[in-house]
Every structure is written in C-alpha cells, then in structure tokens.
C-alpha angles and dihedrals in degrees: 000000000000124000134209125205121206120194118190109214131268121279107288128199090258083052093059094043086051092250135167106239106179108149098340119092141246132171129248119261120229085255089051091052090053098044087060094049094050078051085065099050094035077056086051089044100057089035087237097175117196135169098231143344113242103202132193119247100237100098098236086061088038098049094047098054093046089057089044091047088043091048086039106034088224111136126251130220125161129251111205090183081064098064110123112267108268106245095198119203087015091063102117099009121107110294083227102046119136104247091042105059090047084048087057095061096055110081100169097064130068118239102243106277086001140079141274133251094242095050080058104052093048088054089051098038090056101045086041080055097047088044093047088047095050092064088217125117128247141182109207119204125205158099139317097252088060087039084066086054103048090041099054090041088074101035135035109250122177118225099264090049090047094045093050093040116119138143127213130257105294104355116156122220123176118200128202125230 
C-alpha cells in the first residue's frame, strides 16, 4: 500500500480578511510562515518519510513547502496542476458570501472568468493516477479548493459534503492507495 500526504498552506493575508484567493494570490502571514514551519516538524516528529514535496506555484503554497523541505531536508519541486481552481469573478469577495456558496454546488458550470469543478478534478485525478503509479511517496502542498479533490478521490462524498469540505491552515493528511 502507498500513501500520499497533502499539507494546505499556511494562513495568508486573504485568509485572515475572509477572502476568496483562488488563483490570485496573497501572501503568507507571519503566522502563516510559522505554521509551515510547525508542518515540518510536526512531519520530523511522526517520521513521515516522502521522496519529494510537489508545490503549487502560487508563492503561499510555495513558501510553505520550502520551509517544510529546509526543516525536513525533503526535496521541492513545483506542481503547476496543483494551483487552486480559479474562481473567477469570487476571487476576492467573502468566502461566505451568499452567491458563492450556491456557485460552489454547481460543477458543471464555470465560475464567470474561472473554471469548473469538474475541470479540477480532472486536473487533480490525473496528476493523483500518475503519483500513485509512480510507488514513490509525495507530500503535495496546496490549497483548500484541491484539498476538496484529493479528498473526495479516496472517499465518496455527496455535493453538499464536497462543496463544505476545508481543512485548516497546515494540516497534514495523509491518505492511503
């Protein structure tokens, strides 16, 4: 049995204003810099062993799994299938916001000037097959949004599951082929 490990970044200032990122991006916080590098103890501490870290471009999930691969010694390369899904017309706008969260139960569609669940997932399904083919181990560092994905490619999630489902700032899972 393999295992994949997926880390969110670490808090960002959009985070803290209650913003929608997307693929826009915003900066880690200080908090967000040391919560990344508590990920990378936390990864010492429970001996996770991985062959290499695959990072999103956008420089929060960047800068979060370079201080994970300096405190761990595991090597970095970026991902660029694991950017967060562009929102398109939400990016910037309050993650809670009405229209938003009824925009976030229909996959089908494209958020205007964004992207649709489904293109997503396909961009995150094909790069989860290739990872799980290649019997090494990776840690994958991103963002909520791809979270969501991952998440929902090992277990059975209904919409409304899929479409509430979040992890915080620098949680680890680890998921098992």
């Amino acid at each position: 049995m393999g295992i994949v490990y997926f880390v969110r970044h670490g808090q960002t200032v959009w985070n803290v204003e209650n913003k929608i990122c997307g693929a826009t991006d915003s900066p880690l916080t200080d908090k967000g810099r040391e919560q990344a590098k508590e990920a990378g103890e936390k990864i010492l501490a429970q001996n996770i062993k991985a062959d290499a870290i695959l990072y999103s471009p956008l420089s929060r999930a960047k800068d979060t799994a370079l201080v994970i691969s300096k405190v761990t010694g595991i090597p970095a390369k970026e991902e660029k299938r694991l950017i967060e899904q562009n929102f398109g017309k939400y990016e910037g706008t309050p993650r809670d916001g009405a229209r938003f969260q009824i925009a976030k139960r229909e996959f089908l569609n494209h958020y205007e000037g964004g992207e649709s669940m489904f293109q997503l997932a396909q961009r995150i399904y094909n790069l989860l097959d290739e990872v799980k083919a290649s019997d090494r181990t990776y840690i994958l560092v991103a963002h909520n949004g791809i979270a969501r994905v991952v998440n929902s490619y090992f277990h059975d999630m209904t919409n409304e599951e899929y479409a509430a489902f979040g992890i915080p700032n620098a949680t680890i899972q680890a998921y098992e082929w």
